[in-house]
Every structure is written in structure tokens, then in C-alpha cells.
C-alpha positions in Angstrom: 0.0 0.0 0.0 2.7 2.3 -1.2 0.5 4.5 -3.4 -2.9 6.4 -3.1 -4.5 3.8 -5.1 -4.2 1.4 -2.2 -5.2 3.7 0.3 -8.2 4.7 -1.2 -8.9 1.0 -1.7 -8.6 0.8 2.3 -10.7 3.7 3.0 -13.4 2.5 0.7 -13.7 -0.7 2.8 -13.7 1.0 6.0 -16.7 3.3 4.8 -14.5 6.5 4.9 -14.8 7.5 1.2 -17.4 8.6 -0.8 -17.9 8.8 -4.3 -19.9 12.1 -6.0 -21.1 10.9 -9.6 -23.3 14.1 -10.1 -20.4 16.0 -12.5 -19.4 18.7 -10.3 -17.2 22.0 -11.7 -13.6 22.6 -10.3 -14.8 26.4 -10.3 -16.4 26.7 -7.0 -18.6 23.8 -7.2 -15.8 20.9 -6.0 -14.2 23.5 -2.9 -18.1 24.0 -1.9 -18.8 20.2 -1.8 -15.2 19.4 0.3 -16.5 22.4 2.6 -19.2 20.5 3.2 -17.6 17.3 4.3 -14.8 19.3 6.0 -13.1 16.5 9.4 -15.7 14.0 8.0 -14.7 11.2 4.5 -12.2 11.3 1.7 -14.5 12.7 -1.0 -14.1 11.5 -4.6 -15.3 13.5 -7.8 -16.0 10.6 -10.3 -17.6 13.4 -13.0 -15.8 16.6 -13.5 -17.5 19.3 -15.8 -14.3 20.4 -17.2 -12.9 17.3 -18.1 -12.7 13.2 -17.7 -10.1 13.3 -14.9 -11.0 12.0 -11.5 -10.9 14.2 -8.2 -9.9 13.0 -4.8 -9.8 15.2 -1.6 -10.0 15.1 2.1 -7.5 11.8 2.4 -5.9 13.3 5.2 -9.0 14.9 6.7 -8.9 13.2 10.0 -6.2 12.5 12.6 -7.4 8.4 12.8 -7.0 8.3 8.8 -3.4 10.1 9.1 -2.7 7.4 11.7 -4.6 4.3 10.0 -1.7 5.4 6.7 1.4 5.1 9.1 0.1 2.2 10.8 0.3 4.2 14.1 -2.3 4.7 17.3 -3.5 8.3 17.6 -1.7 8.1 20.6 2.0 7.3 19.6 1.5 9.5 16.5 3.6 11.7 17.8 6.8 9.8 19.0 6.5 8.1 15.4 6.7 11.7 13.7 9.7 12.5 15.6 11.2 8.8 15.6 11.3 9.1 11.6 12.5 12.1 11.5 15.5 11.6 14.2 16.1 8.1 11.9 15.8 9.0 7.9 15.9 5.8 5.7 16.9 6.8 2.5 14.6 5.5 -0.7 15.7 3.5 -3.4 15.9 5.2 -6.7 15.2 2.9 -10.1 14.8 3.8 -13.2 10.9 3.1 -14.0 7.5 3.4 -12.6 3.6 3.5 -12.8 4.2 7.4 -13.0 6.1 7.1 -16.4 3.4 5.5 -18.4 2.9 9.0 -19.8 5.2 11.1 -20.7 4.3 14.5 -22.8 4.5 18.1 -22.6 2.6 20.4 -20.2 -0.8 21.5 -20.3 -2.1 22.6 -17.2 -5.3 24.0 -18.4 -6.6 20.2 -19.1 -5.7 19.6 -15.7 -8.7 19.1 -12.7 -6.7 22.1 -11.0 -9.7 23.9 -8.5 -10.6 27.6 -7.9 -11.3 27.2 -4.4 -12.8 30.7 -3.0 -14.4 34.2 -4.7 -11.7 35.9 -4.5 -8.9 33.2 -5.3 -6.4 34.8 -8.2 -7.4 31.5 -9.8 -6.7 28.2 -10.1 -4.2 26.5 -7.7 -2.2 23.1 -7.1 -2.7 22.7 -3.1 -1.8 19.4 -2.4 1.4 18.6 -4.4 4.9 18.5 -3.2 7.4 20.0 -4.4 11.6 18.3 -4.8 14.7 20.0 -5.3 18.5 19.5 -5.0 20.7 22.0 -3.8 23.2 23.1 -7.1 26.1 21.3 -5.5 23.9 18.1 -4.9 24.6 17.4 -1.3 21.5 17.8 -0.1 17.7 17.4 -1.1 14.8 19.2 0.0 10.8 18.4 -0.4 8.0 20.2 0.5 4.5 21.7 0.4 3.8 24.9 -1.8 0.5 26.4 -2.9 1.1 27.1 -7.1 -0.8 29.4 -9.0 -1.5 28.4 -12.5 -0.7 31.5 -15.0 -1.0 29.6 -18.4 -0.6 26.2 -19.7 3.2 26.0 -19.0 3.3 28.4 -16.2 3.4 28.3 -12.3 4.0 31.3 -9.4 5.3 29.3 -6.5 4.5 30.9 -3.0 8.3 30.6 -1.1 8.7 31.3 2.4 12.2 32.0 3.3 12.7 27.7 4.6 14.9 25.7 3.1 13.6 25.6 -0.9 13.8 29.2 -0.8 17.3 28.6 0.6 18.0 26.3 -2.2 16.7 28.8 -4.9 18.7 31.4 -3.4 21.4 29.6 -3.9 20.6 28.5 -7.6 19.6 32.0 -8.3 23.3 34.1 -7.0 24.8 31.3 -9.8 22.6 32.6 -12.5 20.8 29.4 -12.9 17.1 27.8 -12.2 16.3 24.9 -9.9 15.2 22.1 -10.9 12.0 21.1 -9.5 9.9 17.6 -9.2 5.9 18.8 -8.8 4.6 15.6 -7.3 0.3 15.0 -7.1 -1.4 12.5 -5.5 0.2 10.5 -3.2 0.3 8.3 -0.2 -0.1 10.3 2.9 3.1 9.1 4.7 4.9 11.5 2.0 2.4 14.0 2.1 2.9 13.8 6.5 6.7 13.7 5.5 6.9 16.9 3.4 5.7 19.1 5.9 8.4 17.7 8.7 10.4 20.6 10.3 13.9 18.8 10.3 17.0 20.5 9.3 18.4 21.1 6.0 20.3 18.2 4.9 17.4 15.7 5.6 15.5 15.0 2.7 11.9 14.4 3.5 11.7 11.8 1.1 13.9 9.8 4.1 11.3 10.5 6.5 8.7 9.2 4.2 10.8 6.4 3.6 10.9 5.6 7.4 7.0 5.9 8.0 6.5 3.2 5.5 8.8 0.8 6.5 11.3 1.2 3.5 8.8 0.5 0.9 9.1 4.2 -0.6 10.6 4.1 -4.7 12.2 7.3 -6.3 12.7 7.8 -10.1 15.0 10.3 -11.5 12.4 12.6 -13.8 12.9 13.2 -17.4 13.7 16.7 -18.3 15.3 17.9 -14.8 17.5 17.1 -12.4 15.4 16.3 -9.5 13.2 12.6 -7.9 9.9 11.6 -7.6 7.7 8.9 -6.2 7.3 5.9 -8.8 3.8 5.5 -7.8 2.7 9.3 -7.7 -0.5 9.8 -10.3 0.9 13.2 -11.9 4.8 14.8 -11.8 5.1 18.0 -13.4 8.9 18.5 -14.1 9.6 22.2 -13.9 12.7 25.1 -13.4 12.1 27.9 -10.8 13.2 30.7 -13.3 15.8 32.7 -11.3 14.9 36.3 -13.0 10.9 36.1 -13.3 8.2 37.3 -10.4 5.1 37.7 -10.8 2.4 39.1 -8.1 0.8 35.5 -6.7 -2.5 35.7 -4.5 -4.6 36.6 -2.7 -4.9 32.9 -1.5 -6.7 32.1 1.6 -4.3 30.8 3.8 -4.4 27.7 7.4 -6.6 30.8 9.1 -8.8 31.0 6.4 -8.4 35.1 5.9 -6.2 36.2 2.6 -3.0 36.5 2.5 -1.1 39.2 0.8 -0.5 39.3 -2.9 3.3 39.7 -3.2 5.9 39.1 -6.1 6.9 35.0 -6.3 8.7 33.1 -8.6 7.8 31.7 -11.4 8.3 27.9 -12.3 8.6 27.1 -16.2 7.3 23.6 -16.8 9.1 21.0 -19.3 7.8 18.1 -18.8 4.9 16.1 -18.0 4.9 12.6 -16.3 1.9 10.5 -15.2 0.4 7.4 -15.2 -2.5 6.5 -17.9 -5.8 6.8 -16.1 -4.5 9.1 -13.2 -6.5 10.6 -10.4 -6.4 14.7 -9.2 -5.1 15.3 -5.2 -6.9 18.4 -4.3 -6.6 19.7 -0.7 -9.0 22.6 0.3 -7.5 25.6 1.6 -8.1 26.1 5.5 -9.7 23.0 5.9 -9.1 20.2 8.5 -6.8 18.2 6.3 -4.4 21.8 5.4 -4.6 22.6 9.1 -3.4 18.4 10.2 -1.2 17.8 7.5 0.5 21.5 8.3 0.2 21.5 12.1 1.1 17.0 13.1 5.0 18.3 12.5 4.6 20.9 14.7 2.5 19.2 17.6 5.4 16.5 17.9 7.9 19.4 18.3 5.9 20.7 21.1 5.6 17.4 22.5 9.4 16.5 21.9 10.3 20.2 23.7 7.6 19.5 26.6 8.9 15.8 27.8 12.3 17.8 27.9 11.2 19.4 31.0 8.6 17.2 32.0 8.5 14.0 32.6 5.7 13.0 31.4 3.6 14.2 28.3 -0.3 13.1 27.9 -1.5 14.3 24.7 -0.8 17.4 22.6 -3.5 19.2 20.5 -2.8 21.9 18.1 -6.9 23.3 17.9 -9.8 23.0 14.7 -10.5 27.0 16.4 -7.0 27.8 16.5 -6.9 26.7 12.9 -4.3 23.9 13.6 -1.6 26.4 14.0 -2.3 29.0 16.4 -3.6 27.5 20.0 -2.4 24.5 21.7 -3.8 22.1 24.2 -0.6 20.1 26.2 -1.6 17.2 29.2 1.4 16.9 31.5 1.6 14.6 34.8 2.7 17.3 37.1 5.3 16.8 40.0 6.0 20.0 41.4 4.2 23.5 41.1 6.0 25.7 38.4 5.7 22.3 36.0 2.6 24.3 33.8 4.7 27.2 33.1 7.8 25.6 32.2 5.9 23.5 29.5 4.3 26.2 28.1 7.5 28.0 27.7 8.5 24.5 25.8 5.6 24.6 23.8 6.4 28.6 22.8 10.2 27.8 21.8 8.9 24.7 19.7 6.4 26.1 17.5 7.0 29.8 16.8 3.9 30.5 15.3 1.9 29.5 18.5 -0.2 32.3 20.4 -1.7 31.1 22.8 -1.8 27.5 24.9 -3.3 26.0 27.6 -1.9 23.1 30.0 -3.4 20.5 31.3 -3.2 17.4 33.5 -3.8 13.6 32.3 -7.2 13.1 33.5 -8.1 16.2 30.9 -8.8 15.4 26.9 -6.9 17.2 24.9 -8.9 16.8 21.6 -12.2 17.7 24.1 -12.9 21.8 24.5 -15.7 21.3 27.3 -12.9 19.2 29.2 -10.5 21.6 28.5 -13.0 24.4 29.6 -13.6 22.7 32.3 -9.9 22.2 34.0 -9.8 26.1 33.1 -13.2 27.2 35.2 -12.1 24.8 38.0 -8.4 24.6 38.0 -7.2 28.3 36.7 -6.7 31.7 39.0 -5.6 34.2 36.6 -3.2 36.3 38.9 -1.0 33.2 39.2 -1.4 30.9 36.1 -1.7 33.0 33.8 1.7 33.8 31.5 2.1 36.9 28.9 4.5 37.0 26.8 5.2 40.4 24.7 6.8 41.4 21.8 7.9 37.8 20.5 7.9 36.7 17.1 4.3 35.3 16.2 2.7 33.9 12.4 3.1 36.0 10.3 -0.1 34.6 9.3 -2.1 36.2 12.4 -3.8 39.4 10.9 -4.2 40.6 14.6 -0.5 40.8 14.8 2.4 43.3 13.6 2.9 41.4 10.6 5.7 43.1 9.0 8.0 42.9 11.9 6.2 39.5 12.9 5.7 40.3 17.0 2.6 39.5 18.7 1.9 38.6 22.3 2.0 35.1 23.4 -0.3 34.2 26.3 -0.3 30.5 28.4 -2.9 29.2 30.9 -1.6 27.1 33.6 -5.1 24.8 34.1 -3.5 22.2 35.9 -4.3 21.4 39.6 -2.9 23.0 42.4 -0.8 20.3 44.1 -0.6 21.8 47.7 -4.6 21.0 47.9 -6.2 17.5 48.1 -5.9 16.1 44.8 -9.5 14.9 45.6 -11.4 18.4 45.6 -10.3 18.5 41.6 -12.2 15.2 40.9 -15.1 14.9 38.9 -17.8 12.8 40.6 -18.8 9.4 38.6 -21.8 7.2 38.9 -21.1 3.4 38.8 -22.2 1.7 36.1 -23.5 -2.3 37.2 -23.5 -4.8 34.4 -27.3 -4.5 34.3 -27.5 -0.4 33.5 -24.6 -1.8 30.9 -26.7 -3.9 28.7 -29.6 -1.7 29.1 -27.7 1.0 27.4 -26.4 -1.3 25.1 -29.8 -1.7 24.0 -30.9 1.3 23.7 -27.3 2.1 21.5 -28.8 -0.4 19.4 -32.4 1.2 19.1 -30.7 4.6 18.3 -28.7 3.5 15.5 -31.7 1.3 13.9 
């Protein structure tokens, strides 16, 4: 199950993907559906106005899917994220693959490519990944960039200053373009993989590689210098020119406000790989699957950073209302008073973009707001567990902030218990449940459901 084939395949027997056969249009009409079934089933568009080529979306689109792809509980997710990434196994690369049963030039306006919201500057590739080698080769980078389609041959690649736009720096002071793999449709584990904050030098592909057990296959593209999955659907083999801009946006972005329009690159495409009877990855902006595919990296961070200092780390939660990027939800088994601030410092240091998190302790759901609510009402006093921060760098994604100089104020709540007061008082009473009211509510589970 090394492709997206197979993991549809999986997803179809486990009732979490359904097929639309009304024909739908990628203007608009596919992004409203996906809206629809936004944290709910992998959608698939069987009948696209615009053209024979079959949509898929919302693959990612819950944390249990994510985990059911790297054969993971939801609750070790995390140590798996930063095992793989700690212990890269580099793919093999061979010479064929599925993805080369086509190989012809590049015309992106036959593509399924969506138009997502009103005031979108137009079409744009959301879910591909994008792979590059530095000009001197030693190192490899891959990750996740919205594109906006200009013409047929024609992309403006949004680069914040990480490590492509490192690479393309590079490329661009020796007068030359970077070669670039455009990868669609995948298995998620790359997908998971492309988003990894590691450092530069570790190719993603590696971490991919380790989340599926060595069974990961590169091929060497056509037309550039630069790797792609064998079993992708759709490669488009490109060059970031190094003397072209053009304005690219306004894009919603993980919050779901615009972002800016500002002058990006622009990639030329040469070359067109695929496989005969391929299938269209969409992702929809500032939905659940943008906001888990961009924010798992960065939860295992904070969790990483938090056991640091504590010894012991429950669950870690970046939130669906803090867009999966700006508020975070940590459980820690605390030993000594001063434990909830010290993690929340963690938590800050780990994921720069955070604004504002809460801690916890164990007996408190992290993925549950009332719980979390609750540990606030009755385990919070504000003039002594409450932490502000000022003037420290924030998204640059946060409208509320200064978001030319990035600074924004960083606030933590310290909900954990008290420990110099019975641990008792912070208990939540519990009725007992005898194997009689059991079955009763069994059967009345049963009578719900019929």
C-alpha cells in the first residue's frame, strides 16, 4: 500500500470515502462540496465538468485516517513523527515506474486544477509536493507549496524564506534555475513527510521512507535534475526561473483570511509525467486536512520540547478554532508547582507561530474543548497561572499581529491542579455503572442506531 490507489482502496472498505457521480465544476462547485464534508470522509469527484479526470480530496482529513496510513495509534503519533524524523531511511531510486506510463509536454489547463474561494487569483495546485536538489547536490529538500497556474506551462510558487527558498537562493546568485519535481497525488506518509520541520540536509523523502517501512521508490524525472515517487498519479517536471516574479494571491491561507499578494517566482514547466488513467489530489485551503497535515510536525515538536522538561507528556493538540496552527492544548503529569509554566515556555520555543496555549493534567482530553474548559473554570486563577509574553515573534499569518516585523503577544494558561490541595477536591464525581445499566444502554445504543 505504497501509493494512493491502495489507500483509497482501504478507505473504501472501512466506509470513509465517498464517491460524488453528479459532475461537479472545479470552479467553486468541488471546494463547496469538500466544505461540506470538511473533518468528515475522503471525497471522490467521479464526474468533472471540465474534463474526464477524476478528483480526490480530504485523504488526510482526520487525525485516525493520518494514523490508520502510518500504521500508528493516535496516541503514539507523535513519538512516530519525531522517531522518523530523528532516523531517515533513504529510498531507493530505479529507473521506471507507474508514474512514467505517460510522458508528454505540459498543459495545465486540461488539468482538474480547482478555484477554491471568490476571490482566489485562480486556479491553484494545493496538495502537491514539491523536490529539489541543492546546485552542488549534497543535499535534497521536499516540501509543500501552494502554485498558481498563469498559463498552460506556467506556475508562481508561494516561497517562504525555509529551506527551498534557501535552495533557490542559492541556484539564483549562480545565475541558474532549480530544478524542481511537482509531485500530485500520493500516499499520505509522503504527504505527512513533506511538511516535517527537520533540518536542512534531511531529505523528507527519508522521512517518508521511514514511515512506510522502506517501501518508498524514487525515479529520476525526465527533463530535470530532481526525484519523484514511482507510484505518484501526476509529476510536473519544472525550473524555478531565477529572474521572473510575478504578483501571486490573494490565496486564503491555514486561518482561512487572505493573504497578501506579493511578487513569487515563477516555475517554467518542461515536462509532463503520469500514469494512464491518473486521479487529481486536491486539498481545500483552510480546511481540517491543510490545518493536520500542516500543524502533526509541529505538535510532535511541542511534545518533543515538553517531555524535555517534563516527565511526562499526555496528549498534545494543536486546535480546529485555532486553525491547527495558532492555539495548543498540552496534558502533563505534574510533580512539582511551576511544571505548567515551564511547558508552556517549551511549547512557545517549539512552534513559533503558537499564540496562545493551555496546559493541562492527564485526567483532561486534549482533543475535548468542554474538558479543557472545564480544567480552566475549575483549576485556573488568573493572577498566578496566567503567563504573557510580549513582543515575540508570532505567524506572520495572524492578521491581529504586527505582521511586518512578525511580533505578537504570546499568552499560556496554567489549568492544571494545584498540588498543595487535596488532589480529591479536583475530581469529577462518577456514577457506577452495574453490568445490568450496561446492557440496558447497550440496547438502547442499538435502538438509536436502527
Amino acid at each position: 500500500m505504497a501509493d494512493l490507489r491502495g489507500f483509497l482502496k482501504e478507505l473504501e472498505k472501512s466506509n470513509e470515502l465517498i464517491r460524488v457521480r453528479n459532475p461537479v465544476s472545479i470552479k467553486f462547485e468541488a471546494a463547496a462540496v469538500l466544505k461540506k464534508f470538511d473533518q468528515g470522509p475522503a471525497v471522490l469527484f467521479e464526474k468533472i465538468k471540465e474534463g474526464a479526470t477524476p478528483v480526490v480530496a480530504n485523504v488526510c482529513g482526520t487525525r485516525e485516517r493520518i494514523c490508520k496510513a502510518l500504521n500508528v495509534r493516535v496516541e503514539a503519533l507523535h513519538a512516530k513523527i519525531i522517531d522518523a524524523s530523528l532516523h531517515p531511511v533513504r529510498p531507493k531510486v530505479v529507473k521506471d515506474g507507474p508514474v512514467k506510463e505517460i510522458l508528454e509536454k505540459p498543459k495545465l489547463t486540461k488539468l482538474p486544477i480547482l478555484t477554491h474561494y471568490e476571490k482566489d487569483a485562480g486556479p491553484y495546485i494545493t496538495s502537491a509536493i514539491v523536490a529539489a536538489n541543492s546546485p552542488d547536490g549534497k543535499c535534497e529538500n521536499v516540501s509543500i507549496h501552494r502554485l498558481l497556474v498563469l498559463d498552460d506551462s506556467h506556475l508562481a510558487i508561494r516561497l517562504v524564506p525555509r529551506h527551498l527558498y534557501q535552495l533557490h537562493e542559492m541556484a539564483k546568485k549562480r545565475g541558474k534555475p532549480l530544478d524542481v519535481a511537482i509531485a500530485i497525488s500520493l500516499h499520505p506518509a509522503i504527504s505527512l513527510a513533506a511538511t516535517s520541520s527537520v533540518p536542512m540536509g534531511i531529505s523528507e523523502y527519508a522521512i517518508a521512507n521511514a514511515f512506510m517501512h522502506g517501501e518508498l521508490r524514487l525515479t529520476r524525472c525526465e527533463h530535470v535534475n530532481a526525484y519523484a515517487p514511482t507510484d505518484a498519479e501526476l509529476v510536473l517536471e519544472g525550473r524555478i526561473n531565477p529572474n521572473r516574479e510575478v504578483l501571486e494571491g490573494p490565496m486564503p491561507d491555514i486561518l482561512g483570511t487572505y493573504d497578501i499578494t506579493r511578487k513569487q517566482p515563477v516555475i517554467d514547466l518542461v515536462g509532463v509525467m503520469r500514469r494512464r488513467n491518473f486521479i487529481y489530489q486536491a486539498l481545500l485551503p483552510a480546511g481540517q486536512e491543510h490545518q493536520l497535515l500542516m500543524g502533526l510536525a509541529r505538535e510532535a515538536k511541542i511534545w518533543d520540547a515538553v517531555r524535555h522538561v517534563v516527565p511526562v507528556v499526555g496528549g498534545v493538540s494543536l486546535t480546529s478554532g485555532g486553525c491547527g496552527w495558532l492555539h495548543a492544548i498540552i496534558s502533563i503529569k505534574k510533580q512539582s508547582e511551576g511544571d505548567g509554566k515551564n511547558a508552556l515556555m517549551a511549547a512557545f520555543a517549539a512552534h513559533p507561530s503558537l499564540k496562545h496555549a493551555i496546559v493541562v493534567d492527564m485526567d483532561i482530553d486534549v482533543f475535548n474543548m468542554k474538558d479543557v474548559e472545564w480544567a480552566i473554570a475549575t483549576r485556573f486563577h488568573g493572577d498566578e497561572d496566567l503567563l504573557v509574553i510580549r513582543n515575540v515573534r508570532g505567524s506572520s499569518l495572524d492578521p491581529s499581529s504586527d505582521q511586518e516585523r512578525e511580533l505578537t503577544t504570546k499568552v499560556g494558561i496554567d489549568a492544571t491542579r494545584p498540588l498543595h490541595k487535596p488532589a480529591e477536591k479536583f475530581k469529577r464525581a462518577r456514577i457506577p455503572e452495574s453490568q445490568n445499566v450496561k446492557e440496558v444502554l447497550k440496547k438502547l445504543d442499538r435502538k438509536l442506531v436502527s
